[in-house]
C-alpha positions as CSV (number, residue, x, y, z in Angstrom):
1,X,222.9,68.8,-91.7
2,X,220.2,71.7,-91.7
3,X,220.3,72.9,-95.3
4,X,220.7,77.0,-96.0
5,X,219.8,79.1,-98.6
6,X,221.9,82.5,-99.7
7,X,220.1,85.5,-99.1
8,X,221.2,87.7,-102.1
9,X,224.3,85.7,-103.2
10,X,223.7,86.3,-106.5
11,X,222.8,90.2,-106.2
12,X,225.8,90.7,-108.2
13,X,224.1,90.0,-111.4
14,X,221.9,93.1,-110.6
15,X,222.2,96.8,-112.4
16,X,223.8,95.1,-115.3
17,X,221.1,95.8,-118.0
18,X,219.1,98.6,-115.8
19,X,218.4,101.5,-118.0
20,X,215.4,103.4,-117.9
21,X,213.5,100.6,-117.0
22,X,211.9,100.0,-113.5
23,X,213.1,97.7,-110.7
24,X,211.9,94.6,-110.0
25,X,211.0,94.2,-106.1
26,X,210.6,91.2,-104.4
27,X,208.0,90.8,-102.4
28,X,209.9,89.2,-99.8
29,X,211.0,92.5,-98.6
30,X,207.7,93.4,-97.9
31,X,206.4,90.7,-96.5
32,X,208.8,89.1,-94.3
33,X,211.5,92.4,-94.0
34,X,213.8,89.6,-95.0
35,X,216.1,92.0,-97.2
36,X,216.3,95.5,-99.2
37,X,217.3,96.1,-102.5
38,X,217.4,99.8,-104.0
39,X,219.4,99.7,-107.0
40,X,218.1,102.7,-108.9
41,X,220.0,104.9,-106.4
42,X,223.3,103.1,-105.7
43,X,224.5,102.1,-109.1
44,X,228.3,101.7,-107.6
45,X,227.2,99.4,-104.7
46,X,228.3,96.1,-104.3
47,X,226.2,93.5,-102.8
48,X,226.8,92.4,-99.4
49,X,226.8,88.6,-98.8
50,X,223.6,87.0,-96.8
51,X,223.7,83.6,-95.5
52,X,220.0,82.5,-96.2
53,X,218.7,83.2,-99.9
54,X,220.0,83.2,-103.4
55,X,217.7,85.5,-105.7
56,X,218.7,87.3,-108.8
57,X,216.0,90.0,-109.2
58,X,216.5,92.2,-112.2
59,X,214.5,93.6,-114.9
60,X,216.3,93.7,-118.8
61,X,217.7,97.0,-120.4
62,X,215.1,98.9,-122.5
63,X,215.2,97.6,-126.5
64,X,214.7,99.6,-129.0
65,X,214.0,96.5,-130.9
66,X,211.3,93.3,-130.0
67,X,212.0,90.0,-130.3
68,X,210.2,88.7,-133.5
69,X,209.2,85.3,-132.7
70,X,209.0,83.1,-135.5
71,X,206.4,80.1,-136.3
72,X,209.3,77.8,-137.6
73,X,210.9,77.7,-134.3
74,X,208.6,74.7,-133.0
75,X,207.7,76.4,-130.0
76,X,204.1,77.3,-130.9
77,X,201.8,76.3,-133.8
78,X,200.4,78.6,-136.3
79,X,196.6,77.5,-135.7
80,X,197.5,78.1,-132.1
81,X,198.7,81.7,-132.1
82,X,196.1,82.8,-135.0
83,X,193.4,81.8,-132.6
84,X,194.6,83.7,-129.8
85,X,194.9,86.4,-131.9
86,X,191.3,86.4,-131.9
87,X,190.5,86.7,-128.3
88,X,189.3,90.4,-127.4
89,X,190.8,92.1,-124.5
90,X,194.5,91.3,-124.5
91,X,195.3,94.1,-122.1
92,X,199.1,95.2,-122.7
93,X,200.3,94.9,-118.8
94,X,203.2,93.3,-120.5
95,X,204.0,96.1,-122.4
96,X,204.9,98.2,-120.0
97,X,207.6,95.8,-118.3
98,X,211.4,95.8,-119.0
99,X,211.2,92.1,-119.8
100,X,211.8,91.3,-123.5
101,X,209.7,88.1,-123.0
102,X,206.6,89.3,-121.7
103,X,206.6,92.0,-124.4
104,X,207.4,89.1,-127.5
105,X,204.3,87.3,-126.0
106,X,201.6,90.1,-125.9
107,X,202.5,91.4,-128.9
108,X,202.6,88.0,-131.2
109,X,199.4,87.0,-129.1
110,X,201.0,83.5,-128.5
111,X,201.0,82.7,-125.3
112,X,198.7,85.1,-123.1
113,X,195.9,83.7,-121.3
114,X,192.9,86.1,-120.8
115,X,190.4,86.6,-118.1
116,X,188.0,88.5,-116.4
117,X,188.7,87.6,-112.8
118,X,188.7,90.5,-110.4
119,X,187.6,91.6,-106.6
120,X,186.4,94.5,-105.1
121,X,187.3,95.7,-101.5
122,X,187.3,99.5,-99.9
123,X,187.0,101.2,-103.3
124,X,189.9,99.2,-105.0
125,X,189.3,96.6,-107.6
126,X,192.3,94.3,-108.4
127,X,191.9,92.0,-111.4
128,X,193.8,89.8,-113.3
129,X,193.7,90.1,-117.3
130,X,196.7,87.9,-118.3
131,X,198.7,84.6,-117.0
132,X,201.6,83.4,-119.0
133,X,203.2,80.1,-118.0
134,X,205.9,79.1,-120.2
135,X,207.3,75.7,-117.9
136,X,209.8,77.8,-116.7
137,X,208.1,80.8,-114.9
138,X,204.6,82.0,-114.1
139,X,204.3,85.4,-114.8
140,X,200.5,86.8,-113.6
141,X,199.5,90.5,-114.8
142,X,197.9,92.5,-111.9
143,X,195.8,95.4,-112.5
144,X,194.3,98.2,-110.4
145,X,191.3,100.5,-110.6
146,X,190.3,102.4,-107.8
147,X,187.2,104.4,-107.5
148,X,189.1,107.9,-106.9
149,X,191.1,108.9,-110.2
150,X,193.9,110.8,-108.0
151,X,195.0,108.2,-105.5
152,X,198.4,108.5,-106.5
153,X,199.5,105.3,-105.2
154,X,201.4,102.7,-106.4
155,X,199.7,98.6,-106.6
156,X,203.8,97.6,-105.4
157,X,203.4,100.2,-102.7
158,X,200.2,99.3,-101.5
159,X,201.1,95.0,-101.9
160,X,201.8,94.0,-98.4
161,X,201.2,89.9,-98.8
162,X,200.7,87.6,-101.5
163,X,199.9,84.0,-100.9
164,X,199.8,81.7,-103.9
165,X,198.3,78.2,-104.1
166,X,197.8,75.5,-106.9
167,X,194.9,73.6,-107.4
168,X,193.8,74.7,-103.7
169,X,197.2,73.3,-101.3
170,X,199.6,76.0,-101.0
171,X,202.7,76.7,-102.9
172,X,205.0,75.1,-100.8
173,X,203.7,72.0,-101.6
174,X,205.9,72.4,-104.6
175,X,209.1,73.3,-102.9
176,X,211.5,70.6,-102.0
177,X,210.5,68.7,-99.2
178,X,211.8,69.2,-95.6
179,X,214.2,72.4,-96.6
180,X,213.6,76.4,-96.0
181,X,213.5,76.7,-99.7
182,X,210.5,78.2,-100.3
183,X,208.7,79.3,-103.5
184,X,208.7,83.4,-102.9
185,X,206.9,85.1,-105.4
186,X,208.3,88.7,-106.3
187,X,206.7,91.8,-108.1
188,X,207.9,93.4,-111.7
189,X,206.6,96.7,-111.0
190,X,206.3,98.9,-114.1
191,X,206.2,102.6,-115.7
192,X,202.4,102.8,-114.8
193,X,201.0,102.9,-111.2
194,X,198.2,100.8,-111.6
195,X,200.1,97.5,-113.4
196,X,202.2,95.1,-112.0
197,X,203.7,92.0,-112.6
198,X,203.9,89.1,-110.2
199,X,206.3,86.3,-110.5
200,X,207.1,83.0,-109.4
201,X,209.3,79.5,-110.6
202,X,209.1,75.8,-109.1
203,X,211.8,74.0,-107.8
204,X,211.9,71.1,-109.7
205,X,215.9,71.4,-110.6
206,X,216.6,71.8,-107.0
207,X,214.4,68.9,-105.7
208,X,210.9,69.8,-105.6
209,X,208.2,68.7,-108.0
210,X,207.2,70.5,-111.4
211,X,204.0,72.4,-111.7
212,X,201.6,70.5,-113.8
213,X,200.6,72.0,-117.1
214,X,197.4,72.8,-116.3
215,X,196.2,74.4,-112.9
216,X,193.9,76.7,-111.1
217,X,195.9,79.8,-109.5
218,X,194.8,80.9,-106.3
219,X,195.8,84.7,-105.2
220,X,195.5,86.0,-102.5
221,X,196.8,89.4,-101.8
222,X,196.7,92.2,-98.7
223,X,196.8,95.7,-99.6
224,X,197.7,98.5,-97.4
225,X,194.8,99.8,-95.1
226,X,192.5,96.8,-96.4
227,X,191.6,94.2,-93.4
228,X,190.2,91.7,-96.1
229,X,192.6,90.1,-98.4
230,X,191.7,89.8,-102.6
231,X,191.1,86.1,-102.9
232,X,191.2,85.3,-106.9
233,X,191.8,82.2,-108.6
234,X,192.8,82.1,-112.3
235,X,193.2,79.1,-114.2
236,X,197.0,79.0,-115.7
237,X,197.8,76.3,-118.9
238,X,201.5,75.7,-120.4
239,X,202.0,77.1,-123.9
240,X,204.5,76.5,-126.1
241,X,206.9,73.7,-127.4
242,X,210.2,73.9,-124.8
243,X,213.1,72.6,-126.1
244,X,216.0,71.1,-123.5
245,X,219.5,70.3,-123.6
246,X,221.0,68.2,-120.7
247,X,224.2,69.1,-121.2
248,X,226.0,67.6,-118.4
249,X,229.5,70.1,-118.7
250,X,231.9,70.1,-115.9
251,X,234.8,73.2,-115.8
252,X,237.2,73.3,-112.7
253,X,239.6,76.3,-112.0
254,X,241.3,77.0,-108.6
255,X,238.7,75.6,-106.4
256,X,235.7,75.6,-107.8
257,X,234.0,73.5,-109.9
258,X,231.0,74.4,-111.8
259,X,228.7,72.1,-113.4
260,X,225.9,72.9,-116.1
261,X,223.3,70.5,-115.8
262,X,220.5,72.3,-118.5
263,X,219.6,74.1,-120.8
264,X,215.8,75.5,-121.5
265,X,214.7,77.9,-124.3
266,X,210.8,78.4,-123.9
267,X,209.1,81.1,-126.4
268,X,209.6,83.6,-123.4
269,X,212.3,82.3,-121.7
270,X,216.0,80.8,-121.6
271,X,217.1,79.1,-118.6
272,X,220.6,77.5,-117.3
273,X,220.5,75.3,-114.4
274,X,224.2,75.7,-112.9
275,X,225.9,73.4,-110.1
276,X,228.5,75.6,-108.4
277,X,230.7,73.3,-105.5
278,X,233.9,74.3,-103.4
279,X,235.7,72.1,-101.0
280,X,233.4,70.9,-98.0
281,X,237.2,71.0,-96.1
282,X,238.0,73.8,-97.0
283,X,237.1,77.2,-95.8
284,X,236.8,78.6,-99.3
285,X,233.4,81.0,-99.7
286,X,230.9,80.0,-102.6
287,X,232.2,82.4,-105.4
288,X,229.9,85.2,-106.7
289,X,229.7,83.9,-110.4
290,X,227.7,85.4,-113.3
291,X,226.5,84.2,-117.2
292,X,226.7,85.8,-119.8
293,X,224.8,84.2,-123.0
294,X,225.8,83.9,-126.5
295,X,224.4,82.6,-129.3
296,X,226.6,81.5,-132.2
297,X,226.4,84.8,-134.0
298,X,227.6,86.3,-130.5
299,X,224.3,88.1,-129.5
300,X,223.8,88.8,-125.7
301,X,220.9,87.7,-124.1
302,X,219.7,89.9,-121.5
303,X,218.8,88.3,-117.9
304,X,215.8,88.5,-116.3
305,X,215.9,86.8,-113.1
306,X,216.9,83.6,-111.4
307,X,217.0,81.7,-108.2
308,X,219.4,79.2,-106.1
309,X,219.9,77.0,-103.4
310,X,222.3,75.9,-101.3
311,X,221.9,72.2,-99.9
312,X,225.2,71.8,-98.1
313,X,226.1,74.6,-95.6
314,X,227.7,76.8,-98.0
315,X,229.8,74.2,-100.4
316,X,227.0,74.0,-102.9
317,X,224.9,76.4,-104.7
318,X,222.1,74.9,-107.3
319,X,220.5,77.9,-109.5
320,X,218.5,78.9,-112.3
321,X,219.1,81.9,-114.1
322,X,216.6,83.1,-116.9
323,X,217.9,85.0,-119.4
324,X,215.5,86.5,-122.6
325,X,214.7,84.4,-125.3
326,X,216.4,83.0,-128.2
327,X,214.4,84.1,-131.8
328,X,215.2,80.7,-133.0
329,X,217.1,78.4,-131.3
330,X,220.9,78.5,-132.2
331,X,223.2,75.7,-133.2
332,X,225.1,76.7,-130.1
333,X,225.5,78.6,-127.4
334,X,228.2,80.1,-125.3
335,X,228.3,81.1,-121.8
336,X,230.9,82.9,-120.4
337,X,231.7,83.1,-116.7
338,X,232.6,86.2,-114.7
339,X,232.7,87.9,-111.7
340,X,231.8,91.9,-111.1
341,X,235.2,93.7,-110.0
342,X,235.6,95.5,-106.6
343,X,237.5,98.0,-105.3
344,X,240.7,96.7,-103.7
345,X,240.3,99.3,-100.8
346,X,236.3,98.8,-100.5
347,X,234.9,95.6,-101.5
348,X,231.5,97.0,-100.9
349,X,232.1,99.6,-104.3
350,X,231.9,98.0,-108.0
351,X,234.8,99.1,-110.0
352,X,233.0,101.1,-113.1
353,X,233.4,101.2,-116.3
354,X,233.5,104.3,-118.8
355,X,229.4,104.5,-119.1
356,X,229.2,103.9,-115.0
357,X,228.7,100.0,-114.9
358,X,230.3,97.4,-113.1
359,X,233.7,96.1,-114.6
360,X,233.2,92.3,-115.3
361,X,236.7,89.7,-115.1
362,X,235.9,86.9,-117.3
363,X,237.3,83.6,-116.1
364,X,238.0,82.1,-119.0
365,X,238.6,78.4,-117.9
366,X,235.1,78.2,-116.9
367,X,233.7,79.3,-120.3
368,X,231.7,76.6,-122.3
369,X,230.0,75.9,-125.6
370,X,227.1,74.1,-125.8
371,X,225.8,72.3,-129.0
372,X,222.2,72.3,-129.3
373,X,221.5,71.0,-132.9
């Protein structure tokens, strides 16, 4: 049975928390035309179902207030993140992104890796000042200088290619062997022209192996109008205490059952790992389900991105959604199910709500609590 993966399936979760942040693209569009996504300027459009990848590609509403991380969560020790303090050049690329995360970890100086790597071709200089690797997610901050101050051009614009590799052997080394799902990294782009962020997840709850904790990143990224590719190589270390709950939770209404098989909460990160299944005899379509997070004081946790896969022609769908961090990690969580409501005469338009978002139905048999201490 030749295994499939959705294209978009989970698009649904997108626009949700868009404010005034930017967009995240993935680079797949631009590299292998597989898909486009322009949400800024169809807020009331629905997704349309694709039978090849699940991706969830979204960046988190602008907050008014950052995440405090505190040292008596476990996740990081206080000799740890006073020494990082100390390094010079902590450049604030992760600042200017929409993801609550990235913004915790440059400005409590916890988990950013500098360096001085960079490359020169045609004029443009592309270097890398920060990597953050959490277990989760690798997150690499890509800047630009160029030697003309009124380019105008954008580093996601001009991005064309990016080839990763780990410890020299390609990416897909990591992905799960003998399927079509791939490792794709995809672009945060941000507020500023010259700063983006790229990135990328392992596979290891669908069947591939884990990155290591420690590994040299190779880069190697095509710009527009520039024959040569940027070849840099950074080297990338896990930070951080991660704290997991196999929760092993099965719900079942109508026909689908849903499964969660974990949950992660990383300084910068909280992930579920969901098992969504529907009758292999039955001609019933893999449901477009979303998450929302609670903790048990009932705050929200804003997503950030995820990715699926679906092993069994269209009857299962294995994913990981990533959601914002905790600030300490809760006694409990809740995560309530839903789907985004469509016009009964066009399927293809969201149903809105007062402030011009999509209307969410809750299914409340799917809802569970988790205990986590």
């Amino acid at each position: 049975m030749n295994s499939r993966r959705l294209e978009d399936d989970g698009m649904s979760h997108l626009e949700q928390m868009i404010r005034d942040t930017p967009v995240e693209v993935d680079l797949v569009e631009k590299t292998f035309h597989r898909y486009i996504v322009n949400l800024g300027t169809n807020k009331n459009k629905a997704p349309k179902r694709r039978p090849i990848t699940y991706k969830i590609l979204v960046t988190a509403a602008s907050a008014a207030v950052i995440i405090a991380l505190v040292m008596g969560t476990g996740f990081v020790s206080p000799a740890m993140a006073q020494a990082m303090k100390q390094i010079p050049g902590m450049a604030a690329v992760f600042q200017i992104a929409g993801d609550l995360g990235l913004k915790t970890a440059d400005e409590k100086a916890l988990l950013i890796q500098t360096s001085n790597h960079k490359i020169t071709h045609s004029g443009i200089t592309l270097k890398v000042p920060v990597v953050v690797y959490d277990g989760t997610r690798v997150s690499v901050g890509l800047e630009s200088e160029t030697e003309s101050a009124n380019t105008g051009q954008n580093i996601n614009d001009l991005i064309r290619d990016i080839q990763l590799s780990i410890n020299g052997k390609p990416i897909s080394v990591f992905a799960p062997a003998n399927t079509d799902n791939f490792i794709d990294p995809y672009m945060v782009p941000s507020k500023d022209s010259s700063h983006t962020i790229i990135q990328f997840s392992d596979r290891s709850n669908q069947g591939g192996p884990k990155f290591p904790d420690r590994f040299d990143l190779g880069l190697k990224i095509t710009l527009d109008g520039i024959r040569e590719p940027f070849a840099i190589e950074v080297p990338v270390t896990k930070t951080g205490k991660n704290v997991v709950i196999n929760a092993d939770i099965h719900k079942k209404f109508n026909r689908i059952q849903l499964e969660l098989e974990k949950v992660e909460f990383t300084p910068i990160t909280t992930v579920i790992t969901t098992r969504i299944q529907v009758p292999e005899s039955s001609q019933s379509r893999m449901p477009d389900l979303n998450y929302d997070i609670l903790d048990e004081h009932g705050n929200s946790l804003q997503l950030v991105s995820g990715n699926g896969w679906n092993p069994t022609n269209g009857h299962t769908l294995i994913a990981d959604t990533r959601f914002e961090p905790v600030t300490a990690i809760p006694k409990s969580i809740t995560i309530k199910v839903f789907k985004y409501m469509t016009k009964a005469d066009d399927p293809s338009q969201f149903e809105l709500d007062a402030d011009g978002y999509p209307k969410k139905e809750y299914i409340p048999e799917l809802e569970m609590k988790v205990p986590v201490h």
